[in-house]
LOMARDO-527190 format. One record per residue (C-alpha): x, y, z; residue in one letter; residue number from 1. Coordinates in nm, 3 decimals, padded with zeros to 5 digits. Each point is the difference from the previous one (the first is absolute). Example, Ala and Ser with C-alpha at 12.3 -4.5 7.8 and 13.67 -1.06 7.14 Angstrom:
% LOMARDO-527190
ROSE_01.230_-00.450_00.780_A_1
ROSE_00.137_00.344_-00.066_S_2
This chain:
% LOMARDO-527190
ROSE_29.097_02.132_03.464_X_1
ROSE_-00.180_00.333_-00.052_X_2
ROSE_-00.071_00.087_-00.376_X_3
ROSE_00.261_00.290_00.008_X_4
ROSE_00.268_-00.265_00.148_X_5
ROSE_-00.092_-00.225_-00.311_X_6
ROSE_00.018_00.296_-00.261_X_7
ROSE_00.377_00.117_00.139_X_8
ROSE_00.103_-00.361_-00.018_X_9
ROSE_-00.146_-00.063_-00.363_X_10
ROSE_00.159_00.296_-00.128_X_11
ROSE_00.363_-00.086_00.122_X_12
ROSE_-00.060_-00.346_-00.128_X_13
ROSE_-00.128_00.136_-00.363_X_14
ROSE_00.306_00.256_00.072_X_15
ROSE_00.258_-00.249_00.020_X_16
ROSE_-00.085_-00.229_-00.266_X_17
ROSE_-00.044_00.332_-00.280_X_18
ROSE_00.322_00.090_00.177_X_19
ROSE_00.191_-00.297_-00.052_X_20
ROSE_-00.151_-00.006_-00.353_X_21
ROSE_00.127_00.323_-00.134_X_22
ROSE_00.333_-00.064_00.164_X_23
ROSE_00.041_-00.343_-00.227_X_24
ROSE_-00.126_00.173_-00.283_X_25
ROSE_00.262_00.310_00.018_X_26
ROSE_00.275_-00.243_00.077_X_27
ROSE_-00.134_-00.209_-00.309_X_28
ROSE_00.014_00.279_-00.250_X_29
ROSE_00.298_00.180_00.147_X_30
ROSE_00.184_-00.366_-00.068_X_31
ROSE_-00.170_-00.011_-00.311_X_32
ROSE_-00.082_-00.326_00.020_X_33
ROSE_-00.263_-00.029_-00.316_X_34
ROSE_-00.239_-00.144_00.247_X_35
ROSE_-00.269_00.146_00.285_X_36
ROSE_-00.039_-00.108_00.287_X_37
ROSE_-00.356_-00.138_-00.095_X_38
ROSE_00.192_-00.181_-00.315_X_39
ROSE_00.281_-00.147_00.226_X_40
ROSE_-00.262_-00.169_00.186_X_41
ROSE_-00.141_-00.210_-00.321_X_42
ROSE_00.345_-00.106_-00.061_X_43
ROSE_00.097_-00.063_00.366_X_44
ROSE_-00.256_-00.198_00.037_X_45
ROSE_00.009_-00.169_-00.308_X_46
ROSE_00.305_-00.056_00.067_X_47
ROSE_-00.018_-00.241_00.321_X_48
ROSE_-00.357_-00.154_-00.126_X_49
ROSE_00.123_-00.085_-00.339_X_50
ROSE_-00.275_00.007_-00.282_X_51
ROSE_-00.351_00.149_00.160_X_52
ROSE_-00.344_00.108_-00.186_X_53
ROSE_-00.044_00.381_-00.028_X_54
ROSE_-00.307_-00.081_00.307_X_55
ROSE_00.289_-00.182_00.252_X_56
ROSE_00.201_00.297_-00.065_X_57
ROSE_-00.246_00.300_00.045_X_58
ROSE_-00.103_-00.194_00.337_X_59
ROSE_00.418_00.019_00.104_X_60
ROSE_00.044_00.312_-00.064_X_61
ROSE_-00.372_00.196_00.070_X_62
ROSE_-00.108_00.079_-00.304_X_63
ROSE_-00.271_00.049_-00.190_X_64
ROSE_-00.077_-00.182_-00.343_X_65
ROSE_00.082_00.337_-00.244_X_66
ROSE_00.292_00.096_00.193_X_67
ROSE_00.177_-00.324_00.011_X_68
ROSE_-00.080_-00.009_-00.400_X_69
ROSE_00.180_00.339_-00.020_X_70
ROSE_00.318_-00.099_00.180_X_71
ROSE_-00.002_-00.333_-00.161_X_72
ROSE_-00.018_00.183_-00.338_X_73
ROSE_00.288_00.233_00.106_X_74
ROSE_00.226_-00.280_00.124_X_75
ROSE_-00.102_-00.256_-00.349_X_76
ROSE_00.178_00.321_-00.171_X_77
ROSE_00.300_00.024_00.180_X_78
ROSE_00.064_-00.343_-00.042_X_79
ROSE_-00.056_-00.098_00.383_X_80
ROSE_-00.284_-00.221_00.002_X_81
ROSE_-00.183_-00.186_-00.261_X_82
ROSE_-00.317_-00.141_-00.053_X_83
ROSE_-00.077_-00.324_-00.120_X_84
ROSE_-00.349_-00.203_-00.067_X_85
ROSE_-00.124_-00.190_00.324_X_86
ROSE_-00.010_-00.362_-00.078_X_87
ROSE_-00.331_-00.049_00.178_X_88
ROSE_-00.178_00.283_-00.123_X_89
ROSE_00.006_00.210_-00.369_X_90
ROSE_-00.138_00.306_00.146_X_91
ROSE_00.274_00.083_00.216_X_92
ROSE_00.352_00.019_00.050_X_93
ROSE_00.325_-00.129_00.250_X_94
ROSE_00.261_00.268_00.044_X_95
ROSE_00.383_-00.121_00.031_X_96
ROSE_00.318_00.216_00.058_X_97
ROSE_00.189_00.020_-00.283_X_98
ROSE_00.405_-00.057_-00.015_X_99
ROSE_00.029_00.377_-00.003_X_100
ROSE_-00.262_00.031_00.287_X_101
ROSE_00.158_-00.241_00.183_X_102
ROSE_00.337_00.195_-00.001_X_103
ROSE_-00.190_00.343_00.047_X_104
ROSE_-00.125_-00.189_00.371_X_105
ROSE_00.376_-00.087_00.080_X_106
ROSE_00.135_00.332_-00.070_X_107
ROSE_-00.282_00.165_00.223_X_108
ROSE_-00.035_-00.197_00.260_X_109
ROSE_00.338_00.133_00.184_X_110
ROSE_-00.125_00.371_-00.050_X_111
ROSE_-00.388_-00.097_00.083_X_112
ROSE_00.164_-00.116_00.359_X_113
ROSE_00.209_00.283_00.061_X_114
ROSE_-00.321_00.234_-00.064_X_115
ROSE_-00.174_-00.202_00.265_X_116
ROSE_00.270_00.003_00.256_X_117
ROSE_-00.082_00.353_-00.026_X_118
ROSE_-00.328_-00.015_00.145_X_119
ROSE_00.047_-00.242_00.279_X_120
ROSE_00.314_00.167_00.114_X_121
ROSE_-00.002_00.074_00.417_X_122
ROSE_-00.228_-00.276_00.028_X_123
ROSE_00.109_-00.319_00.219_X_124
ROSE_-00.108_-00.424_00.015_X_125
ROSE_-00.263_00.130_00.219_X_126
ROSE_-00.126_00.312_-00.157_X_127
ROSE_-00.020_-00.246_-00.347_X_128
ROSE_-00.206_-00.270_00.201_X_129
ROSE_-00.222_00.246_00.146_X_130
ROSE_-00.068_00.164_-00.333_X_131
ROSE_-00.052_-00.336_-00.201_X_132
ROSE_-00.311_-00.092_00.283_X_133
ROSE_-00.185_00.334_-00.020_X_134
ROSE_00.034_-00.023_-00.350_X_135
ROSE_-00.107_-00.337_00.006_X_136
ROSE_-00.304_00.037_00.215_X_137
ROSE_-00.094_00.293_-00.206_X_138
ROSE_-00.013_-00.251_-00.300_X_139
ROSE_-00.180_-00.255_00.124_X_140
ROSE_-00.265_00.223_00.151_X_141
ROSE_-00.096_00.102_-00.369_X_142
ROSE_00.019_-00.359_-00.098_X_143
């Protein structure tokens, strides 16, 4: 692959996934949903891994350290997630959904598909399959 082949390819990748991005986002806030995108990942994911340390969590959802502290914060004050002293070790914390979290992940979830569907509209089995191994090998090359 020549280096100009590589740049064009790069670019509609990085293109995409800012694409995509801004298109949850304006779909988030236009539904006002009282959560970003960034924030309905903590609680998706906290969500089907039950309680996880602040670490396990940043690693789920790429983040760094201060980041993951600032949506943490901003999700402990809407009543969403809580933190609670890890067992194992004083200097850090586990992270749980709370009751009003929980319900806040039901009462997405529907919309967070539809907005999706969106994106992988016109796209067939084989266009998916295709997609999921480039993606894949891309991945693992970096790994």
């Amino acid at each position: 692959m020549t280096y100009e082949q590589f740049n064009k390819y790069s670019f509609l990748l990085d293109r995409t996934a800012r694409k995509v991005k801004q298109y949850a986002q304006q779909k988030f806030k236009l539904g006002d949903f009282d959560v970003t995108v960034d924030q309905w990942l903590v609680i998706k994911h906290l969500s089907e891994n039950g309680v996880l340390s602040q670490t396990e969590l940043a690693q789920l959802v790429f983040k760094d350290h201060p980041t993951m502290t600032r949506i943490i914060d901003i999700l402990c004050k809407k009543g969403y997630v809580e933190r609670m002293p890890h067992p194992n070790d004083r200097r850090s914390f586990q992270l749980l959904l709370t009751d009003t979290g929980t319900k806040k992940v039901a009462e997405l979830r529907p919309q967070i598909v539809s907005i999706r569907e969106k994106a992988w509209e016109n796209l067939n089995e084989k266009d998916f399959e295709e997609f999921k191994r480039i993606l894949n090998t891309i991945y693992q090359n970096l790994e």
